[in-house]
Backbone as ProteinMPNN parsed JSONL, in Angstrom:
{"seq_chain_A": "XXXXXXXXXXXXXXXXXXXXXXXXXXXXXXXXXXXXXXXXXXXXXXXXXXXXXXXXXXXXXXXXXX", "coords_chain_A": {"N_chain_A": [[48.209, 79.9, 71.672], [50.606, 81.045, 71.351], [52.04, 79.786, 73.469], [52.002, 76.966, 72.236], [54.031, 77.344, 70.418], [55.917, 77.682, 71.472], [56.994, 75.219, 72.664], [57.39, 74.122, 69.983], [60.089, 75.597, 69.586], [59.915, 78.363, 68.595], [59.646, 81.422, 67.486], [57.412, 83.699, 69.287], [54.155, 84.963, 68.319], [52.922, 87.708, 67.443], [50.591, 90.78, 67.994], [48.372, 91.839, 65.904], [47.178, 94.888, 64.258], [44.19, 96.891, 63.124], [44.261, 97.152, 60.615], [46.568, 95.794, 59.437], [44.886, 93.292, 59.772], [43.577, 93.763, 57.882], [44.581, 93.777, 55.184], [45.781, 91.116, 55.369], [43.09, 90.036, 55.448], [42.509, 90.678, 52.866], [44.469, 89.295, 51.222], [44.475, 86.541, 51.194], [41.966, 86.367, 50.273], [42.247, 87.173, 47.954], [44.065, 85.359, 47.193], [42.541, 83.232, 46.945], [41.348, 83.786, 45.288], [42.773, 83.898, 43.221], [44.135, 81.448, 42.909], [42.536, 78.461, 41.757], [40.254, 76.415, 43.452], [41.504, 76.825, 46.505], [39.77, 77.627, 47.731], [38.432, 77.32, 49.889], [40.492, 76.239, 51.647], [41.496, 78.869, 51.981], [39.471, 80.291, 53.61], [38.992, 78.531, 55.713], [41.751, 79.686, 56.729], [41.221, 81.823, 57.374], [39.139, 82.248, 59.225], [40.281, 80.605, 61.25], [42.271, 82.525, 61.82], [40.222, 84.495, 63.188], [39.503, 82.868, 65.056], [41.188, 83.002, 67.127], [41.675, 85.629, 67.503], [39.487, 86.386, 68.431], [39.208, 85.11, 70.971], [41.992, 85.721, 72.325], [40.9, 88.789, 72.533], [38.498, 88.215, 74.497], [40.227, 86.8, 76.389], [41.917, 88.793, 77.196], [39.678, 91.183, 78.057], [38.643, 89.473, 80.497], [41.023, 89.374, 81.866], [41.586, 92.015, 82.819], [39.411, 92.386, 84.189], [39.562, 91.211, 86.501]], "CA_chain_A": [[48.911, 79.757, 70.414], [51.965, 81.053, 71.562], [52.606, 78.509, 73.825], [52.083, 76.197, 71.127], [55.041, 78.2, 69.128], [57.507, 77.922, 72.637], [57.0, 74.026, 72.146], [58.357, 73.727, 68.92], [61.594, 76.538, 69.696], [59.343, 79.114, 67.515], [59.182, 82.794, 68.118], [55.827, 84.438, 69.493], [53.607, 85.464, 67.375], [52.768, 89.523, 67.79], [49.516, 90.945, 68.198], [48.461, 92.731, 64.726], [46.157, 95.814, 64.661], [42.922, 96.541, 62.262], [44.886, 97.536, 59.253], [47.328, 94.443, 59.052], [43.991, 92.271, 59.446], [42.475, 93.931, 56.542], [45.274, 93.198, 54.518], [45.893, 89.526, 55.559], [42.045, 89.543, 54.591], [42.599, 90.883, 51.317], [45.393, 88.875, 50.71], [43.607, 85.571, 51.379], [41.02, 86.082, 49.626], [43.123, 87.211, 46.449], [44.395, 83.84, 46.715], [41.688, 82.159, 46.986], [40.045, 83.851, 43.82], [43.914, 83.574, 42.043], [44.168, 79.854, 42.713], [41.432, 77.488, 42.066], [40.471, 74.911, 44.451], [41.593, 77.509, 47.468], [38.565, 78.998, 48.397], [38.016, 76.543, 51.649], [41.424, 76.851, 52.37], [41.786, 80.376, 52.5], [38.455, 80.579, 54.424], [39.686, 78.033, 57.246], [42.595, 80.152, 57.774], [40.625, 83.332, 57.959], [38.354, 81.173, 60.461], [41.032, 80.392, 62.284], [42.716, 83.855, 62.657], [39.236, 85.174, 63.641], [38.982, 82.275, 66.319], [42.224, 82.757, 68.167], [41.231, 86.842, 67.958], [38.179, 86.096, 68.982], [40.124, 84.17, 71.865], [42.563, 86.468, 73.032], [39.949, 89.658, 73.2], [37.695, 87.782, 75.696], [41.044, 86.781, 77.862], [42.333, 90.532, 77.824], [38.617, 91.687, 78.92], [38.472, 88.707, 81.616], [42.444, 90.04, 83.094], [41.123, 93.543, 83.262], [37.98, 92.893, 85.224], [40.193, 90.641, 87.341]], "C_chain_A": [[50.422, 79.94, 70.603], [52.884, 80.298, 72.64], [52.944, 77.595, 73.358], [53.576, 76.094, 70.606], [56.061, 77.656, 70.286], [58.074, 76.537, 72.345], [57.66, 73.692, 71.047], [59.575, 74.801, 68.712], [61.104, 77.576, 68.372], [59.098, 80.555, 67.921], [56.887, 82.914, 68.003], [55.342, 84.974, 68.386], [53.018, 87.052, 68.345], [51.681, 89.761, 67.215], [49.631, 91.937, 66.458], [46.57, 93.478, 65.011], [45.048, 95.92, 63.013], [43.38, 96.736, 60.659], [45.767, 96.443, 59.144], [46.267, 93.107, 59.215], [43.013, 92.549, 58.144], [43.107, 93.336, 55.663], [45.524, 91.816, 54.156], [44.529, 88.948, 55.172], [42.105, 89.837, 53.077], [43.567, 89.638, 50.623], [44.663, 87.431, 50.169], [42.226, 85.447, 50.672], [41.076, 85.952, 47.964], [43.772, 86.131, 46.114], [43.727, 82.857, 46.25], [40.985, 82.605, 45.361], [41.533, 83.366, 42.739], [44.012, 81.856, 41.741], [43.078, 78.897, 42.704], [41.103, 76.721, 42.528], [40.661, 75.329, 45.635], [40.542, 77.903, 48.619], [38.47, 78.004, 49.947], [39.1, 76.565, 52.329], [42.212, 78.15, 52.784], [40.292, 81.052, 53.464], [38.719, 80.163, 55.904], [40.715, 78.77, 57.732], [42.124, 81.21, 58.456], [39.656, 82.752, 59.381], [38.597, 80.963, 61.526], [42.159, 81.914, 63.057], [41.66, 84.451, 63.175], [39.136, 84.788, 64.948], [39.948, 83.089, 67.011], [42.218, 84.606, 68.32], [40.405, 87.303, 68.647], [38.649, 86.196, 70.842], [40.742, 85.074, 72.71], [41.646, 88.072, 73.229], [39.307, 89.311, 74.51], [39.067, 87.525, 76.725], [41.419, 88.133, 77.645], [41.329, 90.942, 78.662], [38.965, 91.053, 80.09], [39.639, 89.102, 82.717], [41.913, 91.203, 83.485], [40.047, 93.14, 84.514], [38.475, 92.02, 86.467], [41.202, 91.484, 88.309]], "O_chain_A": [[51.291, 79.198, 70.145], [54.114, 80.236, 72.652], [54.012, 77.082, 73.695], [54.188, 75.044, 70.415], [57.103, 77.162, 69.854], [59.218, 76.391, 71.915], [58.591, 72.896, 71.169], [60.039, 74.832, 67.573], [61.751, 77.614, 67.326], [58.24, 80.75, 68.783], [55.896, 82.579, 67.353], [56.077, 85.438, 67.514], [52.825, 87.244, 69.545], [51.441, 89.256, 66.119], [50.625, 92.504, 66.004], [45.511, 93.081, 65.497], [45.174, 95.168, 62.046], [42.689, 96.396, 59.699], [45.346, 95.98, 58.084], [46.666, 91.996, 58.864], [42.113, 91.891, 57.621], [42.562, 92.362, 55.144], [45.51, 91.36, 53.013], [44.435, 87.813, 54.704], [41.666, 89.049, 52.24], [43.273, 89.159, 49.527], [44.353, 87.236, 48.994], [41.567, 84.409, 50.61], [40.502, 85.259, 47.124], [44.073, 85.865, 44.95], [44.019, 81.937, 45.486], [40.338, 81.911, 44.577], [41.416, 82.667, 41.733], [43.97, 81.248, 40.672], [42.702, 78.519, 43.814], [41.685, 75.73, 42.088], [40.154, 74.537, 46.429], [40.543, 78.284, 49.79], [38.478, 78.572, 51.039], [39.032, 76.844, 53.526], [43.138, 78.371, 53.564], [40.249, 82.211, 53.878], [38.719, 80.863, 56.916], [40.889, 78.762, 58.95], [42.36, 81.565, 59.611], [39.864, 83.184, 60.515], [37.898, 80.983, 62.539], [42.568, 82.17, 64.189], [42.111, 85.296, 63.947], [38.861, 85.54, 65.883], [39.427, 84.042, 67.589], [42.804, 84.992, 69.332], [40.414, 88.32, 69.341], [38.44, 87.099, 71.652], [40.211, 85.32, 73.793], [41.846, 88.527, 74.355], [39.514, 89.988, 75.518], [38.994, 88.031, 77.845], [40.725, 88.713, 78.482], [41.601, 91.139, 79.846], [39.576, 91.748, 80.902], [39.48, 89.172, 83.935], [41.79, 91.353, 84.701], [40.041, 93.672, 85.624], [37.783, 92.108, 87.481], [41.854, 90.903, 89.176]]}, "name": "protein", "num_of_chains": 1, "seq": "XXXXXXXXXXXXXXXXXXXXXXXXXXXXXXXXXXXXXXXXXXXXXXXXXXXXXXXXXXXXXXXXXX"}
């Protein structure tokens, strides 16, 4: 992802811990119930911050055992 970001002259994005993902879930979801029509797009993003968490856990493990 943050390669992605270097590509278009974009700062890194910074790792966030279990309390700034609760939030960003709350938030997202408060959107999704505030605005109507949302709900799939505030699901795909959550979807997508899960993947790329998902993502970078398994490569941290995989450097360590390396």
């Amino acid at each position: 992802m943050n390669a992605e970001r270097a590509e278009n002259d974009l700062e890194p994005l910074e790792p966030i811990g279990l309390h700034e993902a609760r939030h960003t879930f709350a938030s997202l979801m408060i959107a999704a119930h505030l605005m109507p029509g949302k709900e799939e797009e505030a699901a795909a993003l959550l979807d997508a911050y899960l993947e790329r968490t998902e993502t970078a856990t398994r490569l941290a493990q995989l450097s360590k055992a390396t």
